[in-house]
N, C-alpha and C positions, 0 to 999 in steps of 0.2 A: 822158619816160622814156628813160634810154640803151639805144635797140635792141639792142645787144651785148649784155645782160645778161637772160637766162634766169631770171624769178623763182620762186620755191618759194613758191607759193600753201598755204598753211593749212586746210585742209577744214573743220576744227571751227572755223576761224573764220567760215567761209563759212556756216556752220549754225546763227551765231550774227547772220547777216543784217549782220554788221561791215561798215560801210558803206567803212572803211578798204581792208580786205579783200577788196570789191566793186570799187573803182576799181584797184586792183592788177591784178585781173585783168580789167579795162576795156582798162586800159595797154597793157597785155603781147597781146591777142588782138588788137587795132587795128590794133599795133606789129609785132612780130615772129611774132605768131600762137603763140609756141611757151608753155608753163609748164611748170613740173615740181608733184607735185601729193604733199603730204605728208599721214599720217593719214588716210589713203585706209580705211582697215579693211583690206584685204585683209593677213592676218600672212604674214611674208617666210617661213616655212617651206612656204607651202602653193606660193609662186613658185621656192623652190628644188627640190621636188619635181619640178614641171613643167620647167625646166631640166634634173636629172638625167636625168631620164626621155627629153629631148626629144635630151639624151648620146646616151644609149644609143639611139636610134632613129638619128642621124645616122652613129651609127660602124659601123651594120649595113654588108653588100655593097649595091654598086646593084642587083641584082638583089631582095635582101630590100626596099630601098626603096621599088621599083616594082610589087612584087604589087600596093601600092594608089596606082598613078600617076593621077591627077588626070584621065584620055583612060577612066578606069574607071568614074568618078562623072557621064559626061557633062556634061550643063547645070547640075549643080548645084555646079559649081565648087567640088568638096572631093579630097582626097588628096594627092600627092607630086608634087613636079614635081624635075628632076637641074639640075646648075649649067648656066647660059645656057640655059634653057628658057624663064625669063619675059623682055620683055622693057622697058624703059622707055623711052619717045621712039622706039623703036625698035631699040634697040643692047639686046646679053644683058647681064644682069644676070649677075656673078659670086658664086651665089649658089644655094643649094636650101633648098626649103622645102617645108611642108604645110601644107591650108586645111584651117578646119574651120568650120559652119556650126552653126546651130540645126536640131534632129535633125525630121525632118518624115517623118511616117508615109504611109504607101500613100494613107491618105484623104482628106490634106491638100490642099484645090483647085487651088494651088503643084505639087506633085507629080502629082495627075490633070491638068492642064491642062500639062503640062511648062514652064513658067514657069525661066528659069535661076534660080541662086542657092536652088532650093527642093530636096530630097534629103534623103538618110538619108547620115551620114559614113560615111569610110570609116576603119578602127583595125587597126592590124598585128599580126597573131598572134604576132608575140614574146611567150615565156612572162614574160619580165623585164620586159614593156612591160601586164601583166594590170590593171594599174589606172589606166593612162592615160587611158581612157576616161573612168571618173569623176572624176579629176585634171580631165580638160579641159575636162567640161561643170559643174563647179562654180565653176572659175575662170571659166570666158565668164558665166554669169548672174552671179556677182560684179561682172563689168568691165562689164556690161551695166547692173547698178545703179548702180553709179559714174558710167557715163556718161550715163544719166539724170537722176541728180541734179547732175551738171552742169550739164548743158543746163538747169535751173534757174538755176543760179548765172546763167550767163549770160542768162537771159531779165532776172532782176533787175537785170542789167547794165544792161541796155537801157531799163527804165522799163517793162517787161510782168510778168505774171502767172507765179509759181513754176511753173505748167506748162504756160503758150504751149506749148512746141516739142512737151514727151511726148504731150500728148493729142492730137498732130496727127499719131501713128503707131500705127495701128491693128495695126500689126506692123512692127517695124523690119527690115532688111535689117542681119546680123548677122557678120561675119565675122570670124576669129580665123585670124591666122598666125602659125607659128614659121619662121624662117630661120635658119641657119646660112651664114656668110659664110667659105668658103678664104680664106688668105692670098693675095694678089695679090702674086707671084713671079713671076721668069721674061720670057722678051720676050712669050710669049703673051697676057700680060695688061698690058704697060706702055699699051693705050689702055683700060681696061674699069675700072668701076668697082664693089663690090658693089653698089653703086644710084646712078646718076645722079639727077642735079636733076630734080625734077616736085613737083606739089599731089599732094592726097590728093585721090577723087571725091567721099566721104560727106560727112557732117557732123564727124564727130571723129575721132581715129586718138588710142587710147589704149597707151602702148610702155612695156613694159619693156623694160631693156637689162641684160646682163650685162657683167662689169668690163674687156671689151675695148674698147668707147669706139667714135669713129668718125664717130658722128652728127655732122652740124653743120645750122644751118640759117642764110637768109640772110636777111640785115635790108634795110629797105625801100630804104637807102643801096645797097644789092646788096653789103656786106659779106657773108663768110661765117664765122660766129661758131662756135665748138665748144659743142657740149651735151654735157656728160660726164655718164657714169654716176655718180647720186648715191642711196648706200644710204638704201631705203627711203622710195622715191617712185617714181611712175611720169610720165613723161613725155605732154604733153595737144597735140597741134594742132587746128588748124582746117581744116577740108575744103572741097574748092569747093562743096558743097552749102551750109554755113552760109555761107560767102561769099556767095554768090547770095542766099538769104533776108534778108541785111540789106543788101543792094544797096552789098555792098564795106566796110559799116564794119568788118567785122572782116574779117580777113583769112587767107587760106591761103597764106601764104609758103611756099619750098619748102626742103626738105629733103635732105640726099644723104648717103653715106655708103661 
């Protein structure tokens, strides 16, 4: 397979157990680790919504921002962080964003036991932002389905059972971020990247991008190839976690952007 090229993997071919279909994405997760993934189900209005919405959150003041700064939600790693707060390898990303998790009540052992990554989100009282909330938690259990029936696809990859990987998480560890990337302008930014080269830690990093581009990732040659935004599909890696469970055959190449 030519590592340069990023392929558009078929879902409903994948569902139809295409064994053609199967080694495609053999290829490609071995290879360059990266696919784009078409017929996903998720309908591009309900992704445009959460972009507009994710607008108008971005172009509030820093101050509206930070009512739900991320130092608010302690251990459970949700809310706002400002540009160059997170950081990659070390060095600030040029870059702001918000996390959001699966929503965990007071009684959840997670939450009693203070466990990080376990909380209740945090959501911005903008009156113009009143349905984000539900916007964002029907999207995460959509991209959550997706990415389990993946992880299928890829078990079939391998010569194992349609649900090796799901059954073996009795609760997954769920995380959904939006970023917004400034233009990199100016001497202040001629060494900073919106995201430096690194893996992903989980199993999968499921992305959508919007028509600004940017991503690229690098092939095992240590080329660095462009992934552009292509309507109506979402972009699939591989995380050091799956790398680690099949001891390197697929792979978490890295990403930057």
């Amino acid at each position: 397979m030519d590592q340069s090229v990023v392929p558009i993997i078929d879902m409903l071919e994948l569902r139809k157990a295409s064994r053609k279909e199967l080694n495609r994405l053999f290829e490609a997760l071995s290879g360059i680790g990266f696919v784009y993934i078409k017929n996903h189900g998720v309908a591009e209005r309900e992704v445009s919504a959460i972009m507009q919405s994710s607008k108008i959150f971005f172009s509030q003041s820093l101050e509206s921002k930070e009512a739900i700064k991320m130092s608010k939600a302690r251990q459970s790693w949700r809310g706002y962080f400002s540009v160059g707060k997170e950081l990659t390898l070390g060095k600030p990303d040029w870059k702001e964003g918000i996390y959001f998790g699966r929503e965990h009540d007071e009684h959840h052992p997670g939450v009693i036991n203070s466990w990080p990554l376990h909380g209740k989100n945090l959501w911005p009282a903008n009156p113009k932002l009143q349905d984000f909330r539900n916007q964002i938690l029907d999207y995460m259990k959509k991209l959550e389905g997706i990415s389990g029936e993946f992880l299928g696809y890829i078990a079939l990859c391998l010569g194992l059972d349609l649900e090796y990987f799901v059954k073996r998480f009795a609760e997954p560890t769920v995380l959904f971020r939006i970023f917004n990337y400034p233009a990199l302008v100016g001497k202040e930014t001629k060494d900073l990247w919106s995201v430096a080269e690194h893996t992903d830690m989980g199993f999968l990093t499921v992305l959508k991008q919007d028509q600004s581009g940017g991503l690229e990732a690098k092939t095992l040659d240590g080329v660095w190839v462009e992934v552009p935004p292509v309507e109506d599909t979402f972009v699939i890696n591989i995380g050091d976690m799956l790398e680690l469970w099949t001891g390197g055959l697929l792979r978490a190449t890295p990403p930057q952007s």
